[in-house]
C-alpha positions in Angstrom: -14.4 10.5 22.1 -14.1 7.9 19.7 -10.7 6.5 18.6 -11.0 6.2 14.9 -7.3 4.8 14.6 -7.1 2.0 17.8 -6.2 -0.8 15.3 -3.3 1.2 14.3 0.2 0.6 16.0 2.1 3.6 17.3 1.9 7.3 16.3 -0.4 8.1 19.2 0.2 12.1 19.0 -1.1 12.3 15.4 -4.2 9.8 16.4 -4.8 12.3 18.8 -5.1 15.2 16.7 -6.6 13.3 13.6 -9.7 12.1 15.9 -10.4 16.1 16.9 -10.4 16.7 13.5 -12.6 14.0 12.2 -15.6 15.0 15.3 -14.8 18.3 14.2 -15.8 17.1 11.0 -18.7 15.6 12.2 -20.1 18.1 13.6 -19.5 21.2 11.0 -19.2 19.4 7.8 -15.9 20.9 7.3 -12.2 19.5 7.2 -9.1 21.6 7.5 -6.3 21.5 4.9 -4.2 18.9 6.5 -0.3 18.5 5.8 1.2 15.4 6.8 5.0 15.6 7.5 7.3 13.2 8.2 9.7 10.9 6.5 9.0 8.4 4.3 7.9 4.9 5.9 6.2 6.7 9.2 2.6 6.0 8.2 0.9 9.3 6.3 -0.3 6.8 3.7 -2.0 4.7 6.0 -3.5 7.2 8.8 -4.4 9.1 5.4 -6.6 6.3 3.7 -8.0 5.5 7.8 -8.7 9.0 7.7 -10.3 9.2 5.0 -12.6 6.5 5.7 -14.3 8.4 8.1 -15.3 11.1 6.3 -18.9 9.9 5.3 -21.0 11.2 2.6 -24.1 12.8 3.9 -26.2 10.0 2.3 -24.0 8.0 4.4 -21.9 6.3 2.2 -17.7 6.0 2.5 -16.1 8.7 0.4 -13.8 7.6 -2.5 -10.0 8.2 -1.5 -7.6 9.3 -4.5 -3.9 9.3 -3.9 -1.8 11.4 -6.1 2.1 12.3 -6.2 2.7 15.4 -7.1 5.9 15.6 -9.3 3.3 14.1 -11.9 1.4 17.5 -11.9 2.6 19.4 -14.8 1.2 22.5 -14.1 -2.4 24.0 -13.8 -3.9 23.0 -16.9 -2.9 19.0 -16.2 -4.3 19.5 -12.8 -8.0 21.0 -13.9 -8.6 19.6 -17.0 -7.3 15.6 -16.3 -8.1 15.8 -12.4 -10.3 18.2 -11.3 -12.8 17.6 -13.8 -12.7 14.1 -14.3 -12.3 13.2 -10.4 -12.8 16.1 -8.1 -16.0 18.5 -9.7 -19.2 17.5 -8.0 -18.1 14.4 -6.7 -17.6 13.8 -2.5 -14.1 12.9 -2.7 -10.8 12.8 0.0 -7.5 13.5 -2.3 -4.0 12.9 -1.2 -1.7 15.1 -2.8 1.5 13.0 -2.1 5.3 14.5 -2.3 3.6 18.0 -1.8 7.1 20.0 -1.9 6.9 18.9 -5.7 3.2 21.2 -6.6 4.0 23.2 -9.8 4.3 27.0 -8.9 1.7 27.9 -10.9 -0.4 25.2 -9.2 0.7 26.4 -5.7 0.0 30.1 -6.4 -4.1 28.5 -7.2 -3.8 26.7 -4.1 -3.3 30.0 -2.0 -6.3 31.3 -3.7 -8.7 28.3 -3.7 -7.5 27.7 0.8 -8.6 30.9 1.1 -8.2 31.8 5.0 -12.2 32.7 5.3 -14.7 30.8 7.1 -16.5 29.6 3.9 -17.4 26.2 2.6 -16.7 26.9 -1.1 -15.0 29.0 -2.9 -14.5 29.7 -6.8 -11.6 29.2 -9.1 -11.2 30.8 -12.5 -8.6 29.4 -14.8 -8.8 30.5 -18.8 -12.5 32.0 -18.1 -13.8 28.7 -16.9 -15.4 28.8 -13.2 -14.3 25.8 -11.1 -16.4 25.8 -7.9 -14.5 23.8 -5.1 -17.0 22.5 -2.2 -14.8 21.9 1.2 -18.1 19.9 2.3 -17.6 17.4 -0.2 -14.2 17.5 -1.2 -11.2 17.1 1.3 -7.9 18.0 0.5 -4.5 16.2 2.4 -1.3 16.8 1.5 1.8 14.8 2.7 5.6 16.0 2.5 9.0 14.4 3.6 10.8 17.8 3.0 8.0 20.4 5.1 11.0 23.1 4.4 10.2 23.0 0.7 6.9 23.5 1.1 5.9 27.4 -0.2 5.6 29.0 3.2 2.2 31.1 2.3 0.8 27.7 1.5 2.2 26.2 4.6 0.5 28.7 6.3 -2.9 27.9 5.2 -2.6 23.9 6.1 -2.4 22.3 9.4 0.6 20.0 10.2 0.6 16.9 11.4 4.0 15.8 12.6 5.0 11.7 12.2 7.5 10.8 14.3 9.8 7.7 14.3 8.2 4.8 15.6 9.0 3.2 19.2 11.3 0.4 19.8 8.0 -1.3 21.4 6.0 -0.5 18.0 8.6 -1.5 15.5 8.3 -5.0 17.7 4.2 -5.1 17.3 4.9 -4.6 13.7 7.3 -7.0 13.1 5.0 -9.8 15.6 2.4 -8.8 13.5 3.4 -9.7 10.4 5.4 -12.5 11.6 1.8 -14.7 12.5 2.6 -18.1 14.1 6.7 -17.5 14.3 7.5 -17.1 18.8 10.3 -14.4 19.6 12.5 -14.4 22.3 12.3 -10.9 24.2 15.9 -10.0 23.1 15.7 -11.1 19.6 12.6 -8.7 18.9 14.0 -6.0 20.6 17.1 -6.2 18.3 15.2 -6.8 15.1 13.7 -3.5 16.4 16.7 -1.4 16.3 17.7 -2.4 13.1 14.7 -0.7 11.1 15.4 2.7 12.2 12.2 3.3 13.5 10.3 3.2 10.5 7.1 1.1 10.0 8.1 0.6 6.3 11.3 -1.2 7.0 9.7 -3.2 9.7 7.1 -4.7 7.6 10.1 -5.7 5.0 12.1 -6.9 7.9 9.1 -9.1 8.8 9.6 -10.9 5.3 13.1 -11.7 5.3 12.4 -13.1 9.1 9.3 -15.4 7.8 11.5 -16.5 4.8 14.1 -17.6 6.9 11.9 -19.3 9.5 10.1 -21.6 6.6 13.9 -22.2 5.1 14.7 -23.3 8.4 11.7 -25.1 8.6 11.2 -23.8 12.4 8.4 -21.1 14.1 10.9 -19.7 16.9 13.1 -17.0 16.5 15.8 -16.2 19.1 19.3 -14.6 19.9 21.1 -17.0 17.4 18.7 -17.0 15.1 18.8 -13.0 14.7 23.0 -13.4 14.4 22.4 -15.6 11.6 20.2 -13.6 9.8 22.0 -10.4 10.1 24.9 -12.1 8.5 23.2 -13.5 5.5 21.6 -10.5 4.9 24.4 -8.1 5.9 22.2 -5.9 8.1 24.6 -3.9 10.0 24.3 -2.7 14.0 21.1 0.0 14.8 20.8 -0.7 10.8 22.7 1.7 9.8 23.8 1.4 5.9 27.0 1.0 4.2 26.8 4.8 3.4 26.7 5.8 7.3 29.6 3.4 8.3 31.7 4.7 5.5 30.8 8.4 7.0 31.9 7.6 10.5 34.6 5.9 9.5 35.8 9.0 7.3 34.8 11.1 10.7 37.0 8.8 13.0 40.0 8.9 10.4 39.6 13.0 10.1 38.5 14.1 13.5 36.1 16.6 12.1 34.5 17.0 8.4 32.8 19.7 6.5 29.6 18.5 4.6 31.1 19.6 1.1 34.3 17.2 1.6 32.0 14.2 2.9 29.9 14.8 -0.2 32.9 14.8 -2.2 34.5 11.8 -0.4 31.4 9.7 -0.7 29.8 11.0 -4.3 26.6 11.8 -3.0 25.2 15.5 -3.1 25.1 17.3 0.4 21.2 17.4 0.2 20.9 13.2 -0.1 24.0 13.1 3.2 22.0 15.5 5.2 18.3 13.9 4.3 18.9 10.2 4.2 21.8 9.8 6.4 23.0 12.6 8.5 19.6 12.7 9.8 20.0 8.9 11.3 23.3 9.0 12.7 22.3 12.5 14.7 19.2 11.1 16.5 21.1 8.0 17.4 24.2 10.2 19.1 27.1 8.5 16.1 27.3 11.9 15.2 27.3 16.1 16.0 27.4 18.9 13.8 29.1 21.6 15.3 30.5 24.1 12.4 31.8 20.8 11.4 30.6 17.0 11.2 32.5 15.0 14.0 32.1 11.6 15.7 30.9 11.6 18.7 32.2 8.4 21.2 28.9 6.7 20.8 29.6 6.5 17.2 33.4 5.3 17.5 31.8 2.5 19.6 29.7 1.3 17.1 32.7 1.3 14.6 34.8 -0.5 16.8 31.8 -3.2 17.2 31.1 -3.8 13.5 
């Protein structure tokens, strides 16, 4: 089989299932309804747009690739009259609908209808006694979420998920040597610049920009041990990267023994759903924290305060 997605770094299960469906594709004309899920920085942009690429036109030609977020779709009027008619009706067309935990109701309750769960290559839309003909032979529809859980289950239901995981510690250190052309790494140095972007491509490919401004301020193309100290001081790039935010919450944790959500949220003035989402979620797959009926620090986590 092919590999559609070899001059991509990491994310190997989702190349996997992403080059089935593309020969799929090949061979029946037909793409599922895919739903990408991960958080932000993991890559569903980019394997999106590769994906994309390789849906070809049946005169041959690349299909056009149109990336929308979501919490800019009013409701189903917006969607038909600015984008579906304009963009999507008989054209060949891939569309990203980014964000997708943000669809309008009204244009999630269309979705259910228009996916419809039979083995059928188009399928017809009426909306204020105007026909809209969708053809799933020329128009393929991806969506991508961070929050999957917000997602309308009955709509869920009717896509297939793609899961992104957090990038290796190996990965992160292609990306970063990647982006960092002509600067040498010492072994150590790229494995730490590694465990500060939290194994997200995103923040790797930033990190790689502060490193290559650094190097040409230092006037120098090697990067080692020292050199990594340094920067993480100028820059105040904490251990495992970690944020001010998560120090403060283990700190809190060490003082308190144990936590409930409501009082961290109340302690460090953001809402229980941005703690759990952007930060909880961190310090629980590196072992700083545990949730059991309450948030407590786990010995891993007094470590790292002690360190820092």
């Amino acid at each position: 089989m092919n590999n559609y997605f070899d001059h991509l770094i990491g994310q190997d299960n989702v190349k996997k299932k992403l080059n089935f469906y593309i020969k799929a594709y090949h061979a029946t004309s037909v793409c599922p309804f895919l739903n990408l899920v991960g958080a932000k920085g993991l890559g569903k942009t980019l394997f999106a747009k590769e994906f994309a690429k390789n849906l070809n036109n049946k005169d041959g030609s690349k299909r056009p690739f149109v990336e929308l977020n979501c919490s800019t779709i009013k409701n189903n009027r917006q969607f038909f009259e600015q984008i579906f008619i304009p963009l999507i009706m008989n054209n060949e067309i891939t569309i990203l609908f980014d964000e997708a935990h943000a669809l309008p109701k009204d244009l999630t309750m269309a979705f259910l209808t228009i996916f419809n769960t039979e083995k059928t290559s188009k399928k017809e839309f009426i909306f204020e006694e105007q026909t809209f003909e969708f053809d799933f032979t020329k128009q393929t529809f991806i969506f991508a979420t961070t929050e999957s859980d917000k997602l309308f289950p009955p709509l869920k239901d009717r896509l297939s998920t793609v899961d992104f995981e957090p990038y290796s510690k190996d990965n992160l250190g292609e990306i970063i040597k990647l982006n960092c052309e002509g600067i040498n790494f010492s072994d150590d140095a790229l494995a730490s610049l590694s465990e500060t972007v939290r194994g997200n491509a995103r923040n790797a490919v930033m990190r790689s920009k502060e490193i290559v401004l650094y190097c040409e301020s230092e006037n120098q193309n090697t990067f080692d041990m020292q050199d990594y100290f340094k920067l993480t001081d100028l820059l105040g790039i904490l251990p495992h990267g970690i944020t001010c935010t998560e120090r403060q919450i283990l700190e809190i944790l060490n003082q308190r023994g144990s936590c409930k959500l409501q009082t961290l949220s109340a302690v460090t003035g953001l809402s229980p759903t941005s703690l759990r989402r952007d930060h909880e979620v961190y310090l629980l797959r590196k072992n700083f924290m545990q949730i059991d009926g309450e948030r407590k620090i786990t010995n891993f986590g007094k470590n790292l305060i002690k360190s820092i």
